[in-house]
C-alpha positions as CSV (number, residue, x, y, z in Angstrom):
1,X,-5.3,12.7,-7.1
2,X,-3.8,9.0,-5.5
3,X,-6.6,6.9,-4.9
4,X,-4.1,4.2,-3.5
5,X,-1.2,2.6,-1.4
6,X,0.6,0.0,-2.4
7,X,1.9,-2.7,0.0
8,X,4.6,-5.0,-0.7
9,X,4.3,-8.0,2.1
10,X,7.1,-10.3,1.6
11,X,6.7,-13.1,4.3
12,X,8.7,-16.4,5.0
13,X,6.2,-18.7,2.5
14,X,5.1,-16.4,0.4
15,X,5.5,-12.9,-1.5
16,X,2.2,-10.6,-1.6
17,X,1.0,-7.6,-2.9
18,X,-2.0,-5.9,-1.7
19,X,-3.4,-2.4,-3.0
20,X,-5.5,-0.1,-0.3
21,X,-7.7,2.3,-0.7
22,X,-8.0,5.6,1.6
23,X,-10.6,3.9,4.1
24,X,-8.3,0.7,4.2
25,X,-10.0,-1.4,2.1
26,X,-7.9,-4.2,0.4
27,X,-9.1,-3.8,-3.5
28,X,-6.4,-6.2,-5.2
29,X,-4.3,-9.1,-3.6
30,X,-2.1,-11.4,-5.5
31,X,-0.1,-14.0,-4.0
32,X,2.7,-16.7,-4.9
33,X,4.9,-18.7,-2.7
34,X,7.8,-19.9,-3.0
35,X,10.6,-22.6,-2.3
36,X,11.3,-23.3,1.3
37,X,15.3,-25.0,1.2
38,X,16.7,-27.3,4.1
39,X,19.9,-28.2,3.3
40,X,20.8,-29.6,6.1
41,X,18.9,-30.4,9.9
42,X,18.4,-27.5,11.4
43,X,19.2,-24.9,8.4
44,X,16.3,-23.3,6.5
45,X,17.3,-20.8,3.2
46,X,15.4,-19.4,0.4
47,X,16.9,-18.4,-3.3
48,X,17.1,-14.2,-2.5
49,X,16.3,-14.3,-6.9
50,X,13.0,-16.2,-6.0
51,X,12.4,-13.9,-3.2
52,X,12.6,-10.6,-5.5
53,X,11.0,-12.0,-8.9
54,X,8.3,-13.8,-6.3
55,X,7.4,-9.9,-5.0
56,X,8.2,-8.1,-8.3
57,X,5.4,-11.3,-10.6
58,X,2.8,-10.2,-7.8
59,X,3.5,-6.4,-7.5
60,X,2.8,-6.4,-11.3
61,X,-0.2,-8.2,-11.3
62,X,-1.8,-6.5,-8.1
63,X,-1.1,-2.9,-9.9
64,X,-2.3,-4.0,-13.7
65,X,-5.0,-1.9,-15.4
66,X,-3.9,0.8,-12.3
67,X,-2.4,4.3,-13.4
68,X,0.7,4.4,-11.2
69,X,-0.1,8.2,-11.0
70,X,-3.0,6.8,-8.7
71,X,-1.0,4.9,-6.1
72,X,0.4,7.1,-3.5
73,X,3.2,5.3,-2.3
74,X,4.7,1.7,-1.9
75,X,5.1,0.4,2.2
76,X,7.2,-2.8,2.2
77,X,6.9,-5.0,5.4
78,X,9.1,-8.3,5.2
79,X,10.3,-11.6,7.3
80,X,12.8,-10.1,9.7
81,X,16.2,-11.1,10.4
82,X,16.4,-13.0,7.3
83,X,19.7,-12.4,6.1
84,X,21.1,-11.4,2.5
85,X,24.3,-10.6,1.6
86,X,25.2,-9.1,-2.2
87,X,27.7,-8.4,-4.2
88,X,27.5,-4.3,-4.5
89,X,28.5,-4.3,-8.0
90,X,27.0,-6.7,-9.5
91,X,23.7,-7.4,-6.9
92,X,23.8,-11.0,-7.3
93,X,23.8,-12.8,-3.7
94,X,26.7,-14.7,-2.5
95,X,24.8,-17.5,-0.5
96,X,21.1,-18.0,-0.2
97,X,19.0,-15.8,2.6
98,X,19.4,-17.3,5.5
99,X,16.0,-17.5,7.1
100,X,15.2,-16.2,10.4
101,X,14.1,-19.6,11.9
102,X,17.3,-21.3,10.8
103,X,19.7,-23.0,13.5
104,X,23.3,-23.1,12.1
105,X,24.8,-20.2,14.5
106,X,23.7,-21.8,17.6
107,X,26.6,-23.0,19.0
108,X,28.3,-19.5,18.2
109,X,25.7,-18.5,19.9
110,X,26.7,-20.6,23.2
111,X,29.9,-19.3,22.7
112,X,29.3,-15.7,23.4
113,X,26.9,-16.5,26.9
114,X,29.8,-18.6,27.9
115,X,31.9,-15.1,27.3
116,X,29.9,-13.3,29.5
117,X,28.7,-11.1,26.7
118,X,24.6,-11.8,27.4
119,X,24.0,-8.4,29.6
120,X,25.9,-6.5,27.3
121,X,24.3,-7.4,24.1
122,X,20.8,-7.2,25.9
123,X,21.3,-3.8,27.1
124,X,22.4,-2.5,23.8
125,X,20.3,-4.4,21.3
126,X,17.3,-5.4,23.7
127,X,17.9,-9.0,22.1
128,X,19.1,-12.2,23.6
129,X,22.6,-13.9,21.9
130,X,20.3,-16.7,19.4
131,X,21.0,-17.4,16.2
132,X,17.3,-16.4,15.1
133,X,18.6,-12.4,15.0
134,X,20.9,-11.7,12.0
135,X,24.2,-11.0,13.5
136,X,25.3,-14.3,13.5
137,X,24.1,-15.3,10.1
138,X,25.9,-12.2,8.5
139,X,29.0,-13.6,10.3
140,X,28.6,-17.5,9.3
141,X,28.3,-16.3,5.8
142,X,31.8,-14.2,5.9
143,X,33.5,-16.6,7.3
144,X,31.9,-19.9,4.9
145,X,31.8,-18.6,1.5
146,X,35.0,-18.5,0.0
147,X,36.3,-14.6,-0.9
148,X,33.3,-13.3,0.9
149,X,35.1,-11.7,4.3
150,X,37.8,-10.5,1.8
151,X,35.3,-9.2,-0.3
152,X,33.2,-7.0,2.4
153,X,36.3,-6.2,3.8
154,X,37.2,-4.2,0.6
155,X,33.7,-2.6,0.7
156,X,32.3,-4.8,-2.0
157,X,29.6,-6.5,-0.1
158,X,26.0,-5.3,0.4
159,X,24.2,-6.4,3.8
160,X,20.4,-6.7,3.8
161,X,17.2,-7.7,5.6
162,X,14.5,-8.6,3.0
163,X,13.7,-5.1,3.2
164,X,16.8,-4.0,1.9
165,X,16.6,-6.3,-0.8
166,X,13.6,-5.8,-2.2
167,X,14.4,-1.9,-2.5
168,X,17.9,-2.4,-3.3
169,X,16.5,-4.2,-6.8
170,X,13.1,-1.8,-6.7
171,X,15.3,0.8,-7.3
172,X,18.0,-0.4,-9.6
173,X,20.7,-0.7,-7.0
174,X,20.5,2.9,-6.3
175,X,19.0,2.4,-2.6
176,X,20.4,0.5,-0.2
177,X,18.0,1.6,3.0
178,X,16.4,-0.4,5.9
179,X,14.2,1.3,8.8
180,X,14.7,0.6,12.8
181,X,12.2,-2.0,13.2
182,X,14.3,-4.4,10.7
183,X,17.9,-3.1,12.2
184,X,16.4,-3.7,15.6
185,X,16.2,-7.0,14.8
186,X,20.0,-7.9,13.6
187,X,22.1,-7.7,17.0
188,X,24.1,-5.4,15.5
189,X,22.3,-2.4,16.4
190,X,22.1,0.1,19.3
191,X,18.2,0.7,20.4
192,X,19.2,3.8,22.6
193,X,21.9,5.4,20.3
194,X,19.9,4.4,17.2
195,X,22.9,3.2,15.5
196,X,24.9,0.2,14.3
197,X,27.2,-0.6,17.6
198,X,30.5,-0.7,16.6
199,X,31.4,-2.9,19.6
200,X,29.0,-5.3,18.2
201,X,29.9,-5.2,14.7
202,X,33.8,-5.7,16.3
203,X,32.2,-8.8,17.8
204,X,30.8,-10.3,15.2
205,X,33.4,-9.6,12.6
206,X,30.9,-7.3,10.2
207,X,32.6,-4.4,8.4
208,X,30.4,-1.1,8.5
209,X,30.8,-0.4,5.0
210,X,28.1,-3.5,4.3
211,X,25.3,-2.2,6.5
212,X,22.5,-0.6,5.2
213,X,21.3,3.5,5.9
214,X,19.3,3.1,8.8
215,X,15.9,5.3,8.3
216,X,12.9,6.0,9.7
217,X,9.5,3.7,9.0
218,X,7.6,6.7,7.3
219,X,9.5,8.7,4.6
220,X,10.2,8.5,0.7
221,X,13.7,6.7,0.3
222,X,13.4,6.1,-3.4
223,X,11.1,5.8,-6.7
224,X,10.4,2.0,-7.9
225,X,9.9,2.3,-11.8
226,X,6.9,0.4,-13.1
227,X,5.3,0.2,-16.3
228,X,4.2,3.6,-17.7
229,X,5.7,5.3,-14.6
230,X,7.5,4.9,-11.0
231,X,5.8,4.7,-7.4
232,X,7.8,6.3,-4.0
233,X,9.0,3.9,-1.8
234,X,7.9,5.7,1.8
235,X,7.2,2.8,4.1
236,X,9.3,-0.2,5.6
237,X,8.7,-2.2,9.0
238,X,9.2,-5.5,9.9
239,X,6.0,-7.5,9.4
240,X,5.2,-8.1,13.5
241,X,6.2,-4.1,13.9
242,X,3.8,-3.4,10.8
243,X,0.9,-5.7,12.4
244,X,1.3,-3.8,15.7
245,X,0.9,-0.5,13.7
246,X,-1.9,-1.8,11.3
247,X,-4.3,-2.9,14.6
248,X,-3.4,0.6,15.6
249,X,-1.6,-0.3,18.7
250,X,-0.3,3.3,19.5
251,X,-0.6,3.3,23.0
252,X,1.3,1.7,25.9
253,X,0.2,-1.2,27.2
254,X,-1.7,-2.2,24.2
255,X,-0.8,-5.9,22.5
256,X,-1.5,-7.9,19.1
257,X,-0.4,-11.3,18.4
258,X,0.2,-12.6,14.7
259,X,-0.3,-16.4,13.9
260,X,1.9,-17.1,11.0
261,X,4.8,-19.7,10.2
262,X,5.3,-18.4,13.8
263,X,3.6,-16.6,16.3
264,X,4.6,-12.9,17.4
265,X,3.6,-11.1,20.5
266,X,3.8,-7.5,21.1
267,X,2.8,-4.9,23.4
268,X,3.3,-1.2,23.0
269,X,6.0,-0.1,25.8
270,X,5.9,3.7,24.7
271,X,8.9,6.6,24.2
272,X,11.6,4.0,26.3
273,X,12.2,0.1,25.5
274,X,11.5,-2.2,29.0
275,X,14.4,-4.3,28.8
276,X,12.6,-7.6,30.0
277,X,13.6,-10.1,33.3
278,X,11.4,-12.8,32.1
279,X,13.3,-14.0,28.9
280,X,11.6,-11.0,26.3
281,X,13.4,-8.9,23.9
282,X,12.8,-5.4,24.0
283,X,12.6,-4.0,20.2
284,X,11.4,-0.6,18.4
285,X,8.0,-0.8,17.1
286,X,7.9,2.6,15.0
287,X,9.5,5.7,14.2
288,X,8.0,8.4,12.5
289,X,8.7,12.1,12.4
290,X,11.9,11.8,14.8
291,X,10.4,10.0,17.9
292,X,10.4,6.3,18.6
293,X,8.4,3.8,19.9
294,X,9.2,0.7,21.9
295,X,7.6,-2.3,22.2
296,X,8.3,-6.0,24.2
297,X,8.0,-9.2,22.1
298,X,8.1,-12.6,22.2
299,X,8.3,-14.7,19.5
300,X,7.3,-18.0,18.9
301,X,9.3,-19.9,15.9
302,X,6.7,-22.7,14.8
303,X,2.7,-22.1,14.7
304,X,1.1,-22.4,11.2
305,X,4.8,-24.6,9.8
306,X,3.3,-26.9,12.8
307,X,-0.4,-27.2,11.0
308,X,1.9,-27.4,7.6
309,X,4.0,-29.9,9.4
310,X,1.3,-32.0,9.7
311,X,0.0,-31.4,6.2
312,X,3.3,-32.1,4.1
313,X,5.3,-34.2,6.8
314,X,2.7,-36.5,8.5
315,X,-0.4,-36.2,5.8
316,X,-3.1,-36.5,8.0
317,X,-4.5,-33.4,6.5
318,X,-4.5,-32.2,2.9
319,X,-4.8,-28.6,3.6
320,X,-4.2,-26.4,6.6
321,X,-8.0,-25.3,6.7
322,X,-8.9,-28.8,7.4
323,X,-7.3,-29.1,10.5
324,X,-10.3,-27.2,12.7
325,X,-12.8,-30.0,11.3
326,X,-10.4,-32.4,12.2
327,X,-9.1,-31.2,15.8
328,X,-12.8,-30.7,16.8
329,X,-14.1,-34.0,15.3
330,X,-13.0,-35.1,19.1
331,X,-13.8,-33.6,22.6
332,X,-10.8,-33.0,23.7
333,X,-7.3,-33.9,23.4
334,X,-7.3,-37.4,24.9
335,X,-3.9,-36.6,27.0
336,X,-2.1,-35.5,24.2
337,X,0.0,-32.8,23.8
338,X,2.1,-31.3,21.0
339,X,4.9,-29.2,21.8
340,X,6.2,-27.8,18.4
341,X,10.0,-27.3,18.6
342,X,10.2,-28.1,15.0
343,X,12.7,-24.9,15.0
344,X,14.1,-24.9,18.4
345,X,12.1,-22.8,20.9
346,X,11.5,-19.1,21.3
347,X,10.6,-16.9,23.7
348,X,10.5,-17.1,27.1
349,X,12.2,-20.4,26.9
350,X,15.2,-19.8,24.5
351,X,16.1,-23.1,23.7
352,X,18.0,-23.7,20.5
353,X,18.3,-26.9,20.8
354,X,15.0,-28.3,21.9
355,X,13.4,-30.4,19.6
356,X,9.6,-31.5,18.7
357,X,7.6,-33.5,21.5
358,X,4.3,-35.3,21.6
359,X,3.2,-36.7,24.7
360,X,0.7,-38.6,26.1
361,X,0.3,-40.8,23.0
362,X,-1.5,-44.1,23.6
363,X,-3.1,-46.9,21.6
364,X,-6.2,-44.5,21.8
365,X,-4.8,-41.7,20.1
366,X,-5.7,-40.9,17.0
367,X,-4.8,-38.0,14.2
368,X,-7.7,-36.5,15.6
369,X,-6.2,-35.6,18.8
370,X,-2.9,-35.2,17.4
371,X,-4.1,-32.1,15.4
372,X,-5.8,-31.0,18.6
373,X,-2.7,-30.6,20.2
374,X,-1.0,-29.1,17.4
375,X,-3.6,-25.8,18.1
376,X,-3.3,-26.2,21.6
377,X,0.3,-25.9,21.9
378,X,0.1,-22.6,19.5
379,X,-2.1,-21.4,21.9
380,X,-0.1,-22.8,25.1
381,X,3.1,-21.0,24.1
382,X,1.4,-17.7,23.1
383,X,-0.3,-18.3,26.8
384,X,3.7,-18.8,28.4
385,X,4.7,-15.3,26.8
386,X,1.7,-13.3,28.2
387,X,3.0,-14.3,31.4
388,X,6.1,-13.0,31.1
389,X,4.6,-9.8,29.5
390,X,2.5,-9.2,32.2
391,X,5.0,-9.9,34.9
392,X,7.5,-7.6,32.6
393,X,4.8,-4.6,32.2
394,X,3.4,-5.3,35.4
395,X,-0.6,-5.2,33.9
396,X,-3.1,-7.4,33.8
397,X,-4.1,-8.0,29.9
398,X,-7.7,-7.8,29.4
399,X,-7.8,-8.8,25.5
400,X,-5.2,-9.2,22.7
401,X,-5.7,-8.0,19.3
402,X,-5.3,-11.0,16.1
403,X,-4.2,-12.0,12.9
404,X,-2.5,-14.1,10.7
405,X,-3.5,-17.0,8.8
406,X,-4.0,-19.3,11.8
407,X,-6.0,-16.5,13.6
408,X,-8.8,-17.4,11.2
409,X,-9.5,-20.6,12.7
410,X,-12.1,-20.5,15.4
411,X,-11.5,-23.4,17.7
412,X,-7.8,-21.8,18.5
413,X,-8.7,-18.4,19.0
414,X,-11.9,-19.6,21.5
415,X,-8.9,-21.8,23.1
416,X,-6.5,-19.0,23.5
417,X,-8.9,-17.0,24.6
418,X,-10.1,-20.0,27.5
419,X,-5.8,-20.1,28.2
420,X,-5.4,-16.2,28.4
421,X,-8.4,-15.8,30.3
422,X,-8.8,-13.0,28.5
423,X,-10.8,-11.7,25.2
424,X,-9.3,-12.7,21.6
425,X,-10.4,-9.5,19.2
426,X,-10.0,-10.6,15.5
427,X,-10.4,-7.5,13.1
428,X,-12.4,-8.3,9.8
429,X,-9.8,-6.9,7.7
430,X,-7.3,-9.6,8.8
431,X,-4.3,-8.5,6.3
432,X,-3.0,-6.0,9.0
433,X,0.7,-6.5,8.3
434,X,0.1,-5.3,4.9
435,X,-2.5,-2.4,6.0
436,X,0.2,-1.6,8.6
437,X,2.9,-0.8,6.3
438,X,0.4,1.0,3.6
439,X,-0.6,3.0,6.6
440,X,3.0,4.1,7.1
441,X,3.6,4.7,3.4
442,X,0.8,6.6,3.1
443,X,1.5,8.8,6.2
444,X,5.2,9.6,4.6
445,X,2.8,11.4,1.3
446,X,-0.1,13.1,3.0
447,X,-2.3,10.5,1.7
448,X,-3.1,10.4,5.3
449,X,-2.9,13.1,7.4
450,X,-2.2,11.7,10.6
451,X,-2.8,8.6,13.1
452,X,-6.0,9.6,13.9
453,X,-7.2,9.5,10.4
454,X,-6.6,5.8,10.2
455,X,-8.8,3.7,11.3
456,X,-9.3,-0.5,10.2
457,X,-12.2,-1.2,8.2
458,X,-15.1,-2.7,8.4
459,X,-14.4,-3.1,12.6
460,X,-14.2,-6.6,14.2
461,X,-15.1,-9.7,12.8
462,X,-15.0,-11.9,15.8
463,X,-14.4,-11.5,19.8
464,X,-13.8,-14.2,21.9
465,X,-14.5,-14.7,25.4
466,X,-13.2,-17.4,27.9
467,X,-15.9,-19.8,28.6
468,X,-14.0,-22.7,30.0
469,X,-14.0,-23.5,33.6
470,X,-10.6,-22.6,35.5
471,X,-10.2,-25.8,36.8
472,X,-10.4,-27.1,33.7
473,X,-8.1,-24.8,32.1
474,X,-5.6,-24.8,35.3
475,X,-5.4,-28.8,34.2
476,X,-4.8,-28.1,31.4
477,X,-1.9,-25.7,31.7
478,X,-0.7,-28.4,33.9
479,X,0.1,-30.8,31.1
480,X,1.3,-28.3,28.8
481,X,4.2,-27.6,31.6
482,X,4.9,-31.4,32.0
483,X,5.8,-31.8,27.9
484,X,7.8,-28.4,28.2
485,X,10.1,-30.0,31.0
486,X,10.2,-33.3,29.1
487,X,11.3,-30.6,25.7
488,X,13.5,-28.8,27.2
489,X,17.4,-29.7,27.0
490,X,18.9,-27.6,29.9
């Protein structure tokens, strides 16, 4: 009998793998990251090899000593809209991935609002025209590596999220799959039909013939062979869908957010997607067994690359976890805020061109308050897309389910809770994007039976309630909308 699930969580920084047991216990984690490339201002790639030998070093290692006969099944959750394109023959990659937060398209981008071409896309795809979604990044490489538009025009070309990658080479080149969270995600797929659009793919210049089978997020799509033995593949989701799942946000109306490289907001919208009037992209959150759930989202492209921005490009900390001694070392932020369009910004302001911006700086400031506003301004744009949401969904939020890396440090999550004026929950088991897609993997073999079999172990670690005065937090919103208006380029 299975005694496990298997998750395979392959994020922006680094590839995991992280083995379950039935009550959701994590029994085995191994890590590694891997090389972030910036070729030019504005662009971010990784090597797609790195990627997959990354996620294959720490698969083996999490699953050493383990009969595969005792893993159930393998759930894959990934960095979305990363972009891979392959060679179908031979599977070696044509460019580098093109990673989600990269910049390169965004004139392109222009070019199709200034076409009129916004409403449409949004209707069909629930997505805005930026060049985070994949689209755009499918179509730069087509048309900028020599042979390559000539190439998938002959069928020879293989399009994938990392999703599709990492099965595509789990499986030999035998599988070439993604689910609807991940195609949700590319602007080149229709969230009411459920299929690629070919209106969109006419748009965009993308031949069919490259685009993955488009599945559901629970079922067996292939076998992975590993040593003495092979594991079914019967999970995939995007890693903010996957988190949503993992905190068992199955109900309307219910919300998590994930502090990572970025921050991602989403609230459970139920059997229809709520295309947003506040600047929100509608998106699926789940399928499984034939129906579909929707969910709104907003995503934030820099949170913990700002704490690593401060670590690696301005070295006043040495490690991320030091940055909560640091921030709190003063008692308050002297003025100073930090608003991190190190990538553009997302959600609900949709400006690809904006750029980084501290304010307030005086000869008083110090890197004390400088890392203070660098958690503030997590927590300030996380507080800007509640707003929307709840203007969007028409609710009142009352608390917000957490994760993520950054979640684990206590001064921002007391913060956000003080901005949100509402209660931060953080789960003890805080590798929910993982437990998400083992959840989903595991559903797919009967090694659950159901959603209401699953629950998260262990309960909550932490809840945080607003304490701050509204006055005080009213001023400090305040400021946080003065540095936005001085960030923003239109």
């Amino acid at each position: 009998m299975s005694k496990y699930v298997l998750a395979l969580d392959q994020g922006t920084t680094s590839s995991r793998a992280i083995i379950f047991n039935h009550n959701g216990d994590p029994v085995s984690i191994k890590q590694k990251e891997f090389a972030q490339l910036f070729p030019q201002p504005g662009w971010v790639e990784h090597d797609p090899n790195e990627i997959w030998a990354s996620q294959q070093e720490v698969m083996l290692g999490a699953i050493e000593g383990i009969d595969p006969a005792e893993i159930a099944s393998i759930g894959i959750t990934n960095q979305r809209e990363t972009t891979i394109v392959w060679d179908a023959k031979t599977g070696v990659p044509v460019y580098n991935a093109i990673v989600w937060q990269d910049r390169r398209t965004s004139e392109y981008c222009d070019s199709i609002k200034e076409k009129g071409l916004t409403d449409m896309i949004r209707e069909k795809t629930g997505l805005v025209p930026d060049a985070y979604f994949s689209a755009t990044k499918i179509c730069w490489i087509l048309r900028n590596v020599p042979g390559a538009m000539e190439k998938a025009r002959a069928g020879e070309l293989r399009f994938g999220n990392v999703d599709s990658w990492l099965i595509w080479n789990l499986t030999d080149g035998k599988v070439h799959v993604t689910d609807v969270t991940n195609a949700s995600r590319t602007m080149a797929f229709n969230i009411n039909t459920l299929e690629w659009d070919e209106e969109l793919l006419e748009l965009f210049g993308i031949p069919k013939s490259m685009l993955p089978k488009v599945c559901s997020c629970s079922e067996i799509y292939g076998e992975a062979a590993v040593p003495g033995g092979s594991i079914k593949i019967a999970g995939i989701a995007g890693d903010q869908q996957a988190a949503l799942f993992g905190h068992l946000c199955t109900k309307p109306g219910s919300v998590k957010n994930t502090y990572g490289t970025g921050s991602f907001l989403l609230m459970n919208t139920g059997e229809r997607p709520v295309i947003s009037k506040n600047n929100l992209v509608s998106t699926i959150a789940y399928q499984i067994g034939g129906k579909t759930t929707y969910a709104l989202e907003g995503s934030i492209f820099v949170s913990g690359s700002a704490v690593q921005w401060l670590r690696d490009g301005l070295g006043i900390i040495k490690s991320g976890c030091e940055i909560e001694e640091l921030a709190t070392s003063v008692p308050d932020n002297g003025g100073v805020y930090f608003v991190p369009a190190l990538t553009g910004l997302g959600a609900p302001w949709w400006d690809q061109y904006a750029t980084g911006t501290i304010t307030g700086i005086t000869r008083g400031t110090t890197a004390a308050h400088i890392a203070r506003a660098t958690l503030e301004g997590i927590a300030f744009q996380v507080m800007d897309i509640v707003s929307a949401m709840e203007k969007d969904a028409q609710v009142n939020l009352t608390h917000i389910m957490v994760d993520g890396g950054v979640a684990r440090n206590n001064f921002l999550m007391q913060f956000q809770a003080d901005m949100l004026n509402a209660e931060v929950i953080r789960p003890v088991v805080t590798e929910v994007t993982a437990l998400g897609a083992a959840y989903l993997a595991g559903l797919a073999v009967g090694f659950w039976n159901s959603i209401d079999e699953l629950k998260t172990s262990k309960g909550i670690d932490c809840s945080f309630k607003p304490t701050m005065a509204r006055e005080e937090a009213e001023r400090l919103k305040e400021g946080w909308m003065k540095a936005i208006r001085r960030t923003l380029t239109k």
